[in-house]
C-alpha positions as CSV (number, residue, x, y, z in Angstrom):
1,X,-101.1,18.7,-33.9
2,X,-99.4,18.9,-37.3
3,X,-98.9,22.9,-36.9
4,X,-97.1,21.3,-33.1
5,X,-94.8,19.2,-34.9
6,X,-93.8,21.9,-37.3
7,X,-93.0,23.8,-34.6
8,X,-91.2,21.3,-32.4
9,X,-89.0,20.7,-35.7
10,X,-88.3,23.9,-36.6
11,X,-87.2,24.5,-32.8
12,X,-84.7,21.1,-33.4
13,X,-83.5,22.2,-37.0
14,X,-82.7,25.6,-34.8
15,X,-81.0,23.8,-32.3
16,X,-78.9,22.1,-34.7
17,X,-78.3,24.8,-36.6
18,X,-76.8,27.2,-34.1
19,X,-74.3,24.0,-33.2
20,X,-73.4,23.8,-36.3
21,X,-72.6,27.2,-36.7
22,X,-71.0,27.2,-32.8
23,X,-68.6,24.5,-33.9
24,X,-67.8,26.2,-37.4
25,X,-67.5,29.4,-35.4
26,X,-65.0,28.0,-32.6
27,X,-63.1,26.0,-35.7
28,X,-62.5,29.0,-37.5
29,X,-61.5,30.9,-34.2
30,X,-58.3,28.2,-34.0
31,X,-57.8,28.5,-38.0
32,X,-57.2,32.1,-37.5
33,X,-54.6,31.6,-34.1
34,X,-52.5,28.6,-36.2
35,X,-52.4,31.5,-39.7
36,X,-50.9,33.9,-36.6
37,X,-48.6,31.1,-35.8
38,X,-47.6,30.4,-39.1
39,X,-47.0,34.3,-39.9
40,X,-44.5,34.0,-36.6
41,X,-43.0,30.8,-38.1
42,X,-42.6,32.6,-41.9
43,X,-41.0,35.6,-39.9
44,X,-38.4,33.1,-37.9
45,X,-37.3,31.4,-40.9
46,X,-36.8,34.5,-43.3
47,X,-35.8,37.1,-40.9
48,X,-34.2,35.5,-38.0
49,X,-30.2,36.0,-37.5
50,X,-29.3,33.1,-37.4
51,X,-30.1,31.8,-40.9
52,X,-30.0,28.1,-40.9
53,X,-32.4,26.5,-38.6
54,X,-33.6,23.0,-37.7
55,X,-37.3,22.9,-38.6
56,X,-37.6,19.6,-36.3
57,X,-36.2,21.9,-33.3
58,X,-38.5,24.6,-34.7
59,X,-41.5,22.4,-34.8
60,X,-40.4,20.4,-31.3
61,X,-40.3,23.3,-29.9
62,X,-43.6,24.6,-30.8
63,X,-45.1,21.4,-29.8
64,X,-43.2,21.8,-26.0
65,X,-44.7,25.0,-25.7
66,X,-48.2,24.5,-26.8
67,X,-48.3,21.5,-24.0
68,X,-46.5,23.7,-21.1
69,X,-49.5,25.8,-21.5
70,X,-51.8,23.2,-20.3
71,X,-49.6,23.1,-16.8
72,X,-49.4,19.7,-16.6
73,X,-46.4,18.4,-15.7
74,X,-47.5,14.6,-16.9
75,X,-49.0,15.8,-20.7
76,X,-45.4,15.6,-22.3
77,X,-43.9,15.0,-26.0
78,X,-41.1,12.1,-26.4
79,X,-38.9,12.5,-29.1
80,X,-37.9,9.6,-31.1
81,X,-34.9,8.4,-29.1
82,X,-36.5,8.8,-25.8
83,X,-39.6,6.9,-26.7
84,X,-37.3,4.0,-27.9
85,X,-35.3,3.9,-24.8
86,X,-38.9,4.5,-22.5
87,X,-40.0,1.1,-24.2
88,X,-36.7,-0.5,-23.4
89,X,-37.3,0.8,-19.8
90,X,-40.4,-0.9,-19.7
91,X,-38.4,-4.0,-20.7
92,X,-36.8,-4.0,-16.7
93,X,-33.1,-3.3,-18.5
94,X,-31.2,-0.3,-19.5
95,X,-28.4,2.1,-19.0
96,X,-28.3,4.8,-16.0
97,X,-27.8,5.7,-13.1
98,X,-31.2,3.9,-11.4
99,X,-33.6,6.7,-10.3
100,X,-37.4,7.6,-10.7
101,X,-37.6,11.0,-11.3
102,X,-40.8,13.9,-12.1
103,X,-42.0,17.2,-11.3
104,X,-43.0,18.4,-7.9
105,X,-43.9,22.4,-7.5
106,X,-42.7,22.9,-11.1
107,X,-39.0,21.4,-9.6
108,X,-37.4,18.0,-11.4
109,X,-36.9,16.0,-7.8
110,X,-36.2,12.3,-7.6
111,X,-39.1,10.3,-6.7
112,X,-36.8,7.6,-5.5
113,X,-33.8,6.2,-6.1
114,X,-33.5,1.9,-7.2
115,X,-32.2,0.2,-4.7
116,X,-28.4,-0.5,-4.9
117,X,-28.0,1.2,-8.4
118,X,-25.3,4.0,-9.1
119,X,-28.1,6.7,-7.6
120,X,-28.8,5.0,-4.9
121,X,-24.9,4.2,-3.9
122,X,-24.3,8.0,-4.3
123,X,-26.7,8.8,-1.8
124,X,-29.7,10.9,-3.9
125,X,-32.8,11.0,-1.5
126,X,-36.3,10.7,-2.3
127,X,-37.7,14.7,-2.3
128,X,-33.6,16.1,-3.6
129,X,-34.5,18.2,-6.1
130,X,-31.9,18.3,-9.7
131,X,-31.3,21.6,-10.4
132,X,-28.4,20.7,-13.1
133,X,-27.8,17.9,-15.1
134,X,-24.2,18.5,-16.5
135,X,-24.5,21.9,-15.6
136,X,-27.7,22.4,-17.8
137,X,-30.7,24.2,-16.2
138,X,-33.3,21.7,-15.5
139,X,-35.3,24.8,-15.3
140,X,-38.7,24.6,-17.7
141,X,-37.1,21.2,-18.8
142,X,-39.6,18.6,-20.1
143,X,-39.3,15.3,-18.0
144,X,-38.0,13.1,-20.8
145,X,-35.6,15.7,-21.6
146,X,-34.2,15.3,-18.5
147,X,-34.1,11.3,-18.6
148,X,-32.5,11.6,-22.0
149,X,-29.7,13.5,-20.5
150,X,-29.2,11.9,-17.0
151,X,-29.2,8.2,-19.0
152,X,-25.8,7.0,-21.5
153,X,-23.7,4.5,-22.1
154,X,-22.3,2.6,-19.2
155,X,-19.1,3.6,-17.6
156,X,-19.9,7.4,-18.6
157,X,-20.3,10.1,-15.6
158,X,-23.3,12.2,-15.5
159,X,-22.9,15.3,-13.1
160,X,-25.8,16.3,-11.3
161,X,-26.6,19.6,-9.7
162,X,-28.5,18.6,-6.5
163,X,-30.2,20.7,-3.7
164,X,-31.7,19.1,-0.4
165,X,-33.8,20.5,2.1
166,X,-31.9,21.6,5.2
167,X,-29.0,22.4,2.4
168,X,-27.8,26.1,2.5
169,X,-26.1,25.5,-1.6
170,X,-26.6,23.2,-4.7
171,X,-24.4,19.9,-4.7
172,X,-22.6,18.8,-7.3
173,X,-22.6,14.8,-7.2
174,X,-20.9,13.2,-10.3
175,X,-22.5,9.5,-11.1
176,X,-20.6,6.7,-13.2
177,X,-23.9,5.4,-14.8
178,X,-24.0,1.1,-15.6
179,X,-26.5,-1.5,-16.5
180,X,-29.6,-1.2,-14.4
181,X,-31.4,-4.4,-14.4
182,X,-34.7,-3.8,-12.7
183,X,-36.2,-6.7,-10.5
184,X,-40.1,-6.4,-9.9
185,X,-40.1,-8.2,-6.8
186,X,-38.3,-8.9,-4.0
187,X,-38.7,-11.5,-1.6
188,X,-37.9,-12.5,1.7
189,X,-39.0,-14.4,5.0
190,X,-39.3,-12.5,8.2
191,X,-39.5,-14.4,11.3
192,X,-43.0,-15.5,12.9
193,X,-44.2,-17.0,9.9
194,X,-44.5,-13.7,7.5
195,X,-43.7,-13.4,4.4
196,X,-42.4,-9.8,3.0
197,X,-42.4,-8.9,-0.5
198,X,-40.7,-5.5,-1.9
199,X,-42.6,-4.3,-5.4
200,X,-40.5,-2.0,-7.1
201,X,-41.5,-1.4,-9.8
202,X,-44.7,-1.5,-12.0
203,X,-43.1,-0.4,-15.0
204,X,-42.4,-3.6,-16.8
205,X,-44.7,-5.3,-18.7
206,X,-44.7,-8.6,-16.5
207,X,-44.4,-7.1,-12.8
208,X,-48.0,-8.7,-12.0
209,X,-46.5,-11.8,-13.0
210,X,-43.7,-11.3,-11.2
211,X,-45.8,-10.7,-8.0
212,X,-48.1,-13.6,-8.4
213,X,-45.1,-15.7,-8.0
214,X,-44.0,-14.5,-5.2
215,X,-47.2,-14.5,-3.4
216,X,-48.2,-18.5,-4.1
217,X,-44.4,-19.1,-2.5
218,X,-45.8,-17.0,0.1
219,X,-49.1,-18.9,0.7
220,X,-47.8,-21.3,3.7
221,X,-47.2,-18.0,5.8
222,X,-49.2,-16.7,8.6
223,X,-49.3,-13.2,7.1
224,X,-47.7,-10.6,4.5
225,X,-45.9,-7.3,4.1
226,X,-46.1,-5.7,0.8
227,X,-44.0,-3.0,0.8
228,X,-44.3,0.2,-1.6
229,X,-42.0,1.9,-0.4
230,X,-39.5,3.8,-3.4
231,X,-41.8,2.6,-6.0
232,X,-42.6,5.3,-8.3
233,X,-45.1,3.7,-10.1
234,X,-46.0,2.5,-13.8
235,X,-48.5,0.8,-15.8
236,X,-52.4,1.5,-14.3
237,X,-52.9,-2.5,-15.6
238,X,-50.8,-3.9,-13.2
239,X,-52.4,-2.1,-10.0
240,X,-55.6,-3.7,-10.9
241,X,-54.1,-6.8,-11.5
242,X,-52.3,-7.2,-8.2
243,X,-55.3,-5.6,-6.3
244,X,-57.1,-8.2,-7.9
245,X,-55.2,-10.3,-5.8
246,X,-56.6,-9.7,-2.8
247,X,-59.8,-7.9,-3.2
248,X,-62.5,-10.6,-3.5
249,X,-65.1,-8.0,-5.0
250,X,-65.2,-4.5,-4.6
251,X,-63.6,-1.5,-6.6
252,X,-60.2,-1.1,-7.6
253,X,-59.9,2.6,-8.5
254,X,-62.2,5.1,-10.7
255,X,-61.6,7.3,-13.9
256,X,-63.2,10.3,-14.7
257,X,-62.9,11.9,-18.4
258,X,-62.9,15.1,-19.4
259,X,-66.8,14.7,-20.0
260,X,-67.0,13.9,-16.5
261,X,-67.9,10.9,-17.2
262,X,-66.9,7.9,-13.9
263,X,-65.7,4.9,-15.3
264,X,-65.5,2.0,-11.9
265,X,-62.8,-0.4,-12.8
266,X,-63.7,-4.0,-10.0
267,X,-61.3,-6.7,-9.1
268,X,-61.6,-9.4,-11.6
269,X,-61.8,-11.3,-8.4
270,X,-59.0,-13.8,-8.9
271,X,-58.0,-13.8,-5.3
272,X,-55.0,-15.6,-4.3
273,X,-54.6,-14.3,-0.6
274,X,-57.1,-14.1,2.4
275,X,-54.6,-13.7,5.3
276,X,-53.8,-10.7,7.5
277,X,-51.3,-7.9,5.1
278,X,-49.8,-4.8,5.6
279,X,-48.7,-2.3,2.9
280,X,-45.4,0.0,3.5
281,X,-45.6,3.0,2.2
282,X,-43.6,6.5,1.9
283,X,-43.4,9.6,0.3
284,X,-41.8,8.0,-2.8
285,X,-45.0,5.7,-3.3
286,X,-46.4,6.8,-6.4
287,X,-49.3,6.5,-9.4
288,X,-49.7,3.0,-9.5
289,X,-48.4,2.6,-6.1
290,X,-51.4,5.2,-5.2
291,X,-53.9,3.1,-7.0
292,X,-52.9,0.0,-4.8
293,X,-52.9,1.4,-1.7
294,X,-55.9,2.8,-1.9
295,X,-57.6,0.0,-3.3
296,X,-56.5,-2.3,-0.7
297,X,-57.1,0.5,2.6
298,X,-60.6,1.5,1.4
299,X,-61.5,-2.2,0.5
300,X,-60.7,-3.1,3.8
301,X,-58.1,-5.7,3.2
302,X,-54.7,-4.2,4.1
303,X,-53.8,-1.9,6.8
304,X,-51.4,0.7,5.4
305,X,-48.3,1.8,7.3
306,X,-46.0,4.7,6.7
307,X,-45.9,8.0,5.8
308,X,-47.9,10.0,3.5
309,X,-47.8,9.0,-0.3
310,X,-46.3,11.1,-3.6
311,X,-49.6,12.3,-4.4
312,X,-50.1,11.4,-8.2
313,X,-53.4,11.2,-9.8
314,X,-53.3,10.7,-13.4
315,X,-54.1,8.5,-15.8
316,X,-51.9,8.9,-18.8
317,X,-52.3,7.5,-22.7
318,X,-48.9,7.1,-24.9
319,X,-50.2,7.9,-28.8
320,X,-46.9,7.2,-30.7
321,X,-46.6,9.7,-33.8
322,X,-46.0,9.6,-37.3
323,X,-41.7,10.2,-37.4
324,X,-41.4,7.8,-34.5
325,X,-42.0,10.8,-31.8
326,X,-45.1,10.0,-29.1
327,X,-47.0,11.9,-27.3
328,X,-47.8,11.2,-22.9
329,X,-51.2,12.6,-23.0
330,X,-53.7,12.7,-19.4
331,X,-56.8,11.4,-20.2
332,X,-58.4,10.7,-17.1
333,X,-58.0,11.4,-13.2
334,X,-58.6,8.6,-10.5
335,X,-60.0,8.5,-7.3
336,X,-60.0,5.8,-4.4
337,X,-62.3,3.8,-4.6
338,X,-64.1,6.0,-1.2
339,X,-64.0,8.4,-4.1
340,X,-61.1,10.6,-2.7
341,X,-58.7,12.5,-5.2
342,X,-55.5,12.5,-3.4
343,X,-53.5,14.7,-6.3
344,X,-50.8,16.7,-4.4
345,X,-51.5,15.3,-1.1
346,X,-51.2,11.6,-1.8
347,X,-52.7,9.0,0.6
348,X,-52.1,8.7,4.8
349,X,-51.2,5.6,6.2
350,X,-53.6,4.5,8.7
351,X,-50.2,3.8,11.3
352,X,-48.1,7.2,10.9
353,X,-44.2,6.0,11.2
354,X,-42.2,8.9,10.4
355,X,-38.4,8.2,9.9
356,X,-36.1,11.1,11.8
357,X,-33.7,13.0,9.5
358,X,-30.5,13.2,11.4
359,X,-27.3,14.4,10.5
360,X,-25.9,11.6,8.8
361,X,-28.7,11.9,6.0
362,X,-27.8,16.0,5.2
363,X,-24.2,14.9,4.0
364,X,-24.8,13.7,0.1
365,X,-21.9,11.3,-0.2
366,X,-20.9,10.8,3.3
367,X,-21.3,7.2,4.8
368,X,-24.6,6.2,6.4
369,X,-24.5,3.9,9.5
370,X,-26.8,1.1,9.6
371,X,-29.9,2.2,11.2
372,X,-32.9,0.0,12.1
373,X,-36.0,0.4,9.7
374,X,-38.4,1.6,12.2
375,X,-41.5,1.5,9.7
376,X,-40.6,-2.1,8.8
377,X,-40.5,-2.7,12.2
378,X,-43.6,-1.4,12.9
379,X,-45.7,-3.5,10.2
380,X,-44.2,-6.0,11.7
381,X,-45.9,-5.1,15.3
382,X,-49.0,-4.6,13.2
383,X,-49.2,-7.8,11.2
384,X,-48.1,-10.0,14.6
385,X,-51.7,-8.2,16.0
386,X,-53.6,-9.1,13.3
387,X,-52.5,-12.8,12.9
388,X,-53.0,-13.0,16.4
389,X,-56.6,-11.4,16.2
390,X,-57.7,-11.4,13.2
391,X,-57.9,-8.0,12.5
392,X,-58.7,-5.7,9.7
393,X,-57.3,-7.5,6.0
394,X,-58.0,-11.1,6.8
395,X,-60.6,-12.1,4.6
């Protein structure tokens, strides 16, 4: 027995031993690749043409680079001024010209444009993709880059190369930006008793607050509309907050880290609605939006109508850095809580109302007449049945 438990820990100092060595091994593996970049770096700075040379552009640079090669559009760096002004975004107020923005087939595109801000009064579409901003290449530019430059002072123009599907050349469509002020909710009454709220935004720190409101002024309605529709998402804590709202118990979304490992976030099953609701949602629902949606569709309390969502599914850290610099790391991807991964195909409405592109819409800056909103008008069809019947989402 003792000569077995000599041998059984002479197999685990083994074990331990060739891990040890693996780790050393694999650490000194990157010690030799950073002395290569450090030769490169020593060459640059002593041999390079130019002579004087920014070693924060230098070093930025190196650290753009070093996170391109994971192909991940949503792992980005945020230089000092662009972190400060992404908190101050998160505040609901700053200077611009009102869109979301991000990176679809390795393109900038606008997510959507804010309702009655500059962008949206200039006509930019959900899916137009920004080739230019002030005749820059947006090409292999980093996403806060590109929200550095398209945001400035108010009463300044920002020109914007733009190029739309059915387009046969890129646009140029110049943009006075101003003060954009960034409601969370909207609210109004529809007739037959519902009650339709617009969430814009989950990018503020208070937009479940904001929602909460506007659903106990709600509560003397027959029924709801929630509509998604342009909001290109935000903070993952206010998802679960709001689908906390209506999902008595059950799953809101899931994690899973790069170990693998499934975390199941559940409604903290403060539920302040049991009626019949409907969710709008479009190709400009996004992240957060996703995490809703899904919630409420696959914990049977919403029907979701629409078309098909962004297709974001990412969970993103924000580790500020030493000289006031941070760093948008993915940590985790979600899935529904039916466990589906909708990344790059986004989620299907269970009613399909796709809106017709006519002619009007391929014109950038050319008036729109007022058209009726067909998928509006189609939740509102669908929540009339289920008040009447009791359908799917009362609870």
């Amino acid at each position: 027995m003792k000569t077995m438990k000599k041998v059984l820990l002479g197999i685990g100092v083994l074990v331990i031993a060739f891990s040890i060595v693996g780790r050393v091994r694999a650490q000194g593996d990157l010690e030799r690749k950073l002395e290569t970049y450090l030769q490169v770096l020593d060459i640059v700075k002593s041999d390079y043409v130019e002579k004087h040379l920014e070693d924060e552009k230098l070093v930025y640079g190196s650290i753009r680079g070093l996170l391109d090669a994971l192909d991940d559009p949503y792992t980005r760096f945020v230089e000092p001024t662009a972190y400060k002004e992404m908190q101050i975004r998160m505040s609901g107020s700053y200077s611009g010209i009102g869109i979301y923005i991000g990176i679809k087939e390795k393109q900038l595109a606008i997510i959507s444009p804010i309702e009655g801000t500059p962008a949206d009064k200039a006509k930019l579409k959900a899916g137009d993709q920004i080739k230019t901003v002030d005749k820059k290449s947006t090409k292999d530019m980093a996403l806060e880059e590109a929200v550095s430059l398209i945001r400035g002072p108010r009463g300044s123009t920002v020109v914007l190369g733009i190029m739309r599907k059915g387009w046969n050349e890129e646009k140029n469509v110049p943009i006075v930006r101003d003060n954009i002020k960034i409601n969370s909710v909207t609210t109004k009454k529809l007739d037959s008793n519902i009650a339709y709220i617009k969430l814009n935004t989950f990018e503020k720190i208070d937009s479940a607050q904001e929602f909460e409101k506007a659903l106990r002024e709600s509560r003397y309605t027959d029924g709801l509309i929630v509509d998604l529709r342009g909001n290109g998402g935000g903070l993952l804590q206010n998802a679960i907050d709001i689908g906390s709202m209506f999902i008595e118990e059950g799953i809101i979304v899931q994690t899973v880290d790069r170990e693998g490992r499934k975390e199941q976030i559940a409604s903290t099953g403060r539920v302040l609605w049991k009626k019949p609701t409907v969710f709008l949602i479009n190709e400009s629902s996004a992240s957060a939006s996703e995490i809703l949606a899904g919630a409420l569709r696959d914990n049977n309390v919403a029907t979701l109508v629409g078309s098909t969502t962004f297709g974001k599914a990412s969970v993103q850290n924000v580790r500020r850095l030493n000289d006031g610099s941070a760093l948008l790391v993915t940590i985790a991807k979600y899935l529904t809580p039916n466990g589906d991964y909708i990344n790059k195909k986004g989620i299907s409405p269970e009613v399909l109302v796709l809106v017709p592109t006519g002619e009007a819409e391929t014109e950038l800056v050319s008036e729109e007449k007022d058209a009726e909103d067909i998928q509006l008008q189609k939740a509102i069809v669908v929540i009339k049945s289920k008040i009447a019947g009791g359908g799917n989402g009362t609870i």
